[in-house]
C-alpha angles and dihedrals in degrees: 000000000000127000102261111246112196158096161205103317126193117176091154077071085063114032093128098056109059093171083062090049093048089043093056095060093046082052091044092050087046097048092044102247114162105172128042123194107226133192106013098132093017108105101109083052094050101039100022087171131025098277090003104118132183119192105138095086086053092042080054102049092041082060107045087049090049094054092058096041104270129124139209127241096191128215130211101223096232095123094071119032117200128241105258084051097062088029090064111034112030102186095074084073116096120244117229117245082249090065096262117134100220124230130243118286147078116042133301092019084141131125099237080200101046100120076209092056093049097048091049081053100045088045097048089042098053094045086060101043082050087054111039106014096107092032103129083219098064117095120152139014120231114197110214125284135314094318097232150148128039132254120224097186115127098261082059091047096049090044086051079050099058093038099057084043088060085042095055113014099205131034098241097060089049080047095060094036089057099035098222094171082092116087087003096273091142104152109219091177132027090238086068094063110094128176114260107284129177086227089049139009111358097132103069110099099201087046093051094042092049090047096059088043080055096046091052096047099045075054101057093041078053094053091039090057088056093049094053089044087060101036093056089074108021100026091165091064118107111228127211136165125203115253124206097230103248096355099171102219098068146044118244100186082058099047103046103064104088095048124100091217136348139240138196133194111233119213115154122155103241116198087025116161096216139333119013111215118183131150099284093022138064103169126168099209099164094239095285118121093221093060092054093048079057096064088040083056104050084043086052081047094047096048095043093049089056088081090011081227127092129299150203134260098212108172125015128148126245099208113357144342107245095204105051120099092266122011102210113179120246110254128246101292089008091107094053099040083057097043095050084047099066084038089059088050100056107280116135094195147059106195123164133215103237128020098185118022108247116236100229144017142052094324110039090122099043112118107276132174091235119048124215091256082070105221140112089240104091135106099251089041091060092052094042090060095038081055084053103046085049086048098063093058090062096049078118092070090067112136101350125153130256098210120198140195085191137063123184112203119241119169126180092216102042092050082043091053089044097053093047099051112107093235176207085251114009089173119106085353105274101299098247100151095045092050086057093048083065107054086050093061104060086062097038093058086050101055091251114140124224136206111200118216154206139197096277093059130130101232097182101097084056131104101172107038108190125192115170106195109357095183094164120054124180117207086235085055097054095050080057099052095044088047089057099047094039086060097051111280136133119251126193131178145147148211131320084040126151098012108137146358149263080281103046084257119141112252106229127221100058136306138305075046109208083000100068084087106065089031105052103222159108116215099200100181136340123216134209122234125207117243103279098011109117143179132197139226129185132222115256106246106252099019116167089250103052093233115151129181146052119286133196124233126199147180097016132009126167137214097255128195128197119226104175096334127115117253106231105175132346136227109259100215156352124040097347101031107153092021121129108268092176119024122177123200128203097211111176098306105338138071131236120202126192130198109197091198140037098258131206114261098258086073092047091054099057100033089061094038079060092048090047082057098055108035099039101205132185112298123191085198120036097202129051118271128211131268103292109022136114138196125182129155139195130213133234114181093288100351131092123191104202106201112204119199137193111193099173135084099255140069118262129187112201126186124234126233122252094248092048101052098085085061112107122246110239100166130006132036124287135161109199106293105016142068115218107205119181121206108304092001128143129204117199120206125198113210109193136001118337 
C-alpha cells in the first residue's frame, strides 16, 4: 500500500489542448503523484445534452493515467448540475429559506428531494459505475462535492413534515418537545408545521434543532441514494465524500456511517497576524502558526475519529487559497510540514485542489501544483515533488492506528442547540468550538493524542473523558458518563452543563441536569462578561489537586453550589464571591471535575498538567517540547511511527529521549541524540520492525 499523492484533476478544462493533456502525466510522474481525482465538476461535459453522453475523452484519459501507474479516484458529478438539467426541469433547483426558487448557477443549488434530479444522477451515475466499475484503475468514489447547504421548496417541506411525524408520532407529544405553548404556536395539523424561516418561524428552538437534524438527514438519504446508484454496478468500490472540518450545517457523526472512509478538505490560513476567518473557521490564533496547527489537529483528529480508522486528506493547497480574506503564500517548507501533519494524525493521503490552474473562473488563482506558466520550474513544483519523494519513504504508515487514553466531546446538536439559545452571550455565538479548541491544546502541545466524541461512543478505552460546555445532555448520555466515572475514569467539564435535553427543552430540577449526581453540584446562575472584563478566583490551600494561585475567568462564569463535591478553589469578588469556581466529585472509581468559568489559558495549563499526572495517558513524547512543537505517533502492530513538528520560523534542536534513540531515522536531520528541525521542518522516527 503507498500514501496516495494526488489531486483535483480537470482535463475537460483542457480538451482542446492535447500537448497539455500529455504534459500533465510527464509532471505527475515527476512530482510523484500516484492517484488523480477525475469528474467531479464534469457533467455538462459528460452529458452535454439530456441523453447526450460523452466518455470517450475520460476513457481516454483513465487510460492514459493507468498506463503510467496512476490510478483514478472517480467522482459522480452531483455537486455541479448542468445547465440543460436546471433549463428544463426547474424543480431540481433549491428554494431559499425566504420562499425564492434559486436560479441556475454556483455548486450544490439541487433539491436533495426532486423525484427528476434523482433520476439525471442516478442516470449519469450508473452510466459511470457500468464504465468504469472493473476498471483496475479505479480506486476510490468520490460522491460529489462538500454536501452542503438545505432546500425549503415544497417536496423538502412536506419530507421535514413526515419526518417529524415518524419522530413523534402525534402532534401533542411534538407540541410539548418543542413547547409551543409559548408564543401560541400550538399545531393542531401536520400541514401547519413549516421549516425556520426569517419571514416566518426562526425563533422556536425545538423547530430549528429539529430542522438541522432534517437537513442532515435529507442529506444522507441523499448520499445513500448515490451510493446505491454506484454499487449496483460496481458493488467492490470503496465510496467517500469530502467533509468541511467542523463545518457547522451538518452532522458529521451522521453522515459518516455509510461511508467506507472519510475525507476532509483542508484551508487554513497559514502566516496569518491575528484571527483567520473563511467560509467553515473562524479561529483566533494569535497570529502564531502553531496555534493555528493546533486547530488543524484537533479538525485531522475530528474527522479520523469519525470511523476511528485512517482517513484521507482530500483537498489541501500547495501554495495559497484564492477565496479567503487574504491569500498569503505558504512559506518555503510550509506545504510539507502541513501535509505530514495530517499524515501524523491518521490520514493516508496528500491530495491538492487543483493540479493545473484553471484559466478562468472563480478559482484561477487558487494554489495549484502546475502554474499557468505551465511548467515543473517553479517554486511550489519543486516542493510538490521533494513532498513526494518524502512521501514514498512512509508507505509503511498505511493504515496505521492513532490510539488515545483521551476523548474530548463534540457533538453537532449540542453545538447546534448552543448556538441557538438566546443567551447568556448572543455575540459571536458562544464560542463552543473554540472552547474546545482549547482543552485540545494542552494535550496537543504535550504529545498526548486525542480521540473526539459524540453521544454514540464507546467510552470504555478512555481514561480522561472532556466536555467543555455539554449543554445538552440526553438521559442515555448521563448513564455513559457516570458509567464511565463509577468504573474508574476521569471526567471534566465546565460551565453551561447540563442545561437542556435531547429537545432543547430545560431540565428541571437544577442545573447540570442528570448530571448533578456524578458531579456533585448545583449551578445556581451564570453570568456574562464583556470582552476584556475579568474576575478571579484563587485556588483552596491543600486542595486535592495541589493547585495554588489565583486565576482569571472571562467571557462566562456561573454561582455554583457543592453538594458532595470538593471545593478546589473560589471565586474572589462580585456576585459569586466565595462560590466554587473548581469542584471536584469522587463518584464509585473515578473522579469529576467541574470548572464554573471559562478560565485563561495559564489555569488550563497546570490543571491538566495535574490530570496528566494523575491519569498517565498515552505520550508520544515522554518530556516536555518546546512552544510550537508537536509530536504525535501511529501505530502499526509493533511498530510506531513518531512523527516530530516545528511550526515556527526558527530552527529548533530538540534531544531525544533515551528510549527513543535506537528509533531510525526515515525524514529530518538528527546526530545521535538530537533532532535538528529547520523553520517549518518536520523529523519522522520508526520505533520496531518495517
Amino acid at each position: 500500500m503507498k500514501i496516495i499523492h494526488g489531486g483535483d484533476y480537470n482535463p475537460d478544462q483542457w480538451l482542446d489542448r492535447p500537448d497539455i493533456l500529455k504534459e500533465d502525466i510527464r509532471l505527475m510522474k515527476l512530482a510523484g503523484c500516484n492517484a488523480m481525482s477525475l469528474g467531479i465538476f464534469a457533467w455538462s461535459t459528460l452529458e452535454s445534452r439530456e441523453g447526450e453522453y460523452h466518455f470517450e475523452w475520460l476513457d481516454g484519459i483513465i487510460d492514459s493515467l493507468y498506463d503510467e501507474g496512476i490510478s483514478t479516484i472517480l467522482a459522480t458529478p452531483s455537486g455541479a448540475r448542468p445547465p440543460w438539467l436546471a433549463n428544463k426541469y426547474p424543480e431540481v433547483l433549491r428554494v431559499t429559506a425566504e420562499g425564492q426558487r434559486r436560479h441556475f448557477g454556483e455548486r450544490h443549488n439541487h433539491c436533495p428531494s426532486s423525484p427528476v434530479y434523482r433520476e439525471k444522477v442516478a442516470a449519469i451515475n450508473g452510466r459511470l459505475a457500468e464504465r468504469y466499475g472493473k476498471h483496475p484503475a479505479v480506486i476510490l468514489w468520490h460522491l460529489s462535492n462538500e454536501y452542503s447547504g438545505a432546500c425549503y421548496c415544497p417536496l423538502c417541506i412536506n419530507e421535514f413534515r413526515t419526518w417529524v411525524k415518524n419522530r413523534y408520532g402525534d402532534l401533542k407529544t411534538l407540541n410539548h418537545a418543542w413547547w409551543t405553548s409559548f408564543w401560541s404556536h400550538g399545531y393542531s395539523d401536520w400541514d401547519e408545521i413549516e421549516p425556520p424561516s426569517p419571514l416566518g418561524e426562526p425563533m422556536l428552538h425545538g423547530l430549528n434543532l429539529d430542522w438541522k437534524r432534517f437537513t442532515t438527514q435529507r442529506t444522507l438519504d441523499f448520499m445513500k441514494f448515490e451510493i446505491k446508484t454506484v454499487r449496483e454496478k460496481a458493488p467492490y468500490i470503496p465510496v467517500t465524500t469530502n467533509l468541511m472540518g467542523t463545518f457547522e450545517g451538518l452532522d458529521y457523526w451522521e453522515l459518516s456511517e455509510p461511508l467506507d472512509l472519510v475525507s476532509w478538505d483542508s484551508y487554513p490560513s497559514w502566516h496569518g497576524i491575528g484571527p483567520v476567518s473563511c467560509s467553515w473557521c473562524d479561529w483566533d490564533i494569535d497570529g502564531k502558526d502553531w496555534r493555528l496547527a493546533s486547530h488543524v489537529a484537533f479538525t485531522h483528529d475530528l474527522i479520523r475519529s469519525l470511523k476511528k480508522r485512517s482517513f484521507l486528506l482530500m483537498e489541501s493547497t500547495p501554495s495559497v487559497t484564492n477565496w479567503q480574506p487574504v491569500g498569503k503564500l505558504k512559506r518555503p517548507g510550509m506545504h510539507a510540514l502541513a501535509s505530514i501533519q495530517a499524515i501524523a494524525h491518521g490520514s493516508d493521503s496528500v491530495q491538492y485542489f487543483q493540479w493545473r490552474k484553471s484559466r478562468g473562473g472563480f478559482e484561477k488563482f487558487h494554489g495549484a501544483v502546475v502554474d499557468h506558466v505551465g511548467h515543473e520550474n517553479t517554486r511550489v513544483f519543486q516542493e510538490v515533488r521533494a513532498l513526494g519523494a518524502q512521501l514514498a519513504e512512509l508507505d509503511g504508515v498505511v493504515g496505521a492506528l492513532v490510539k488515545s487514553d483521551v476523548a474530548l466531546y463534540f457533538d453537532w446538536e449540542n453545538r447546534w442547540a448552543l448556538d441557538d439559545a438566546k443567551g447568556p452571550r448572543n455575540d459571536n455565538h458562544k464560542e463552543y468550538r473554540e472552547d474546545c479548541f482549547a482543552h485540545y491544546y494542552q494535550f496537543w502541545r504535550r504529545g498526548i493524542p486525542m480521540d473526539l466524541v459524540d453521544r454514540r461512543a464507546d467510552l470504555s478505552s478512555y481514561k480522561i473523558l472532556i466536555a467543555p460546555m455539554l449543554y445538552m445532555v440526553r438521559g442515555e448520555t448521563a448513564k455513559k458518563i457516570e458509567e464511565f466515572v463509577s468504573k474508574g475514569g476521569t471526567f471534566i467539564t465546565t460551565y453551561w452543563t447540563g442545561i437542556v435535553d435531547e429537545n432543547d427543552l430545560c431540565h428541571l430540577g437544577g442545573f447540570p441536569g442528570p448530571l448533578k449526581k456524578v458531579l456533585g453540584v448545583w449551578a445556581e446562575e451564570i453570568d456574562a462578561l464583556y470582552p476584556g472584563e475579568t474576575r478571579t478566583f484563587t485556588m483552596k490551600g491543600g486542595n486535592s489537586l495541589g493547585l495554588r494561585g489565583i486565576f482569571k475567568a472571562r467571557l462566562l462564569w456561573e454561582g455554583l453550589h457543592v453538594e458532595g463535591a470538593e471545593e478546589l478553589a473560589t471565586f474572589d469578588s462580585d456576585i459569586f464571591a466565595g462560590m466554587s469556581a473548581v469542584t471536584m466529585n469522587r463518584y464509585g472509581a473515578g473522579k469529576a471535575y467541574y470548572l464554573a468559568s471559562r478560565n485563561e489559558e495559564l489555569f488550563l495549563d497546570e490543571f491538566y498538567e495535574k490530570i496528566i499526572l494523575d491519569r498517565c495517558p498515552i505520550q508520544a513524547w515522554p518530556e516536555p517540547l518546546p512552544e510550537g512543537l508537536s509530536v504525535t505517533q501511529r501505530i502499526h502492530g509493533e511498530t510506531v511511527y513518531r512523527f516530530v513538528m516545528n511550526f515556527t520560523d526558527r530552527s529548533i534542536k530538540l534531544k531525544i529521549p533515551a528510549e527513543y534513540v535506537s528509533n531510525k531515522l526515515l525524514l529530518g536531520d538528527r546526530t545521535e541524540d538530537s533532532i535538528h528541525l529547520k523553520a517549518w521542518g518536520f523529523a519522522v522516527l520508526r520505533d520496531g520492525p518495517g
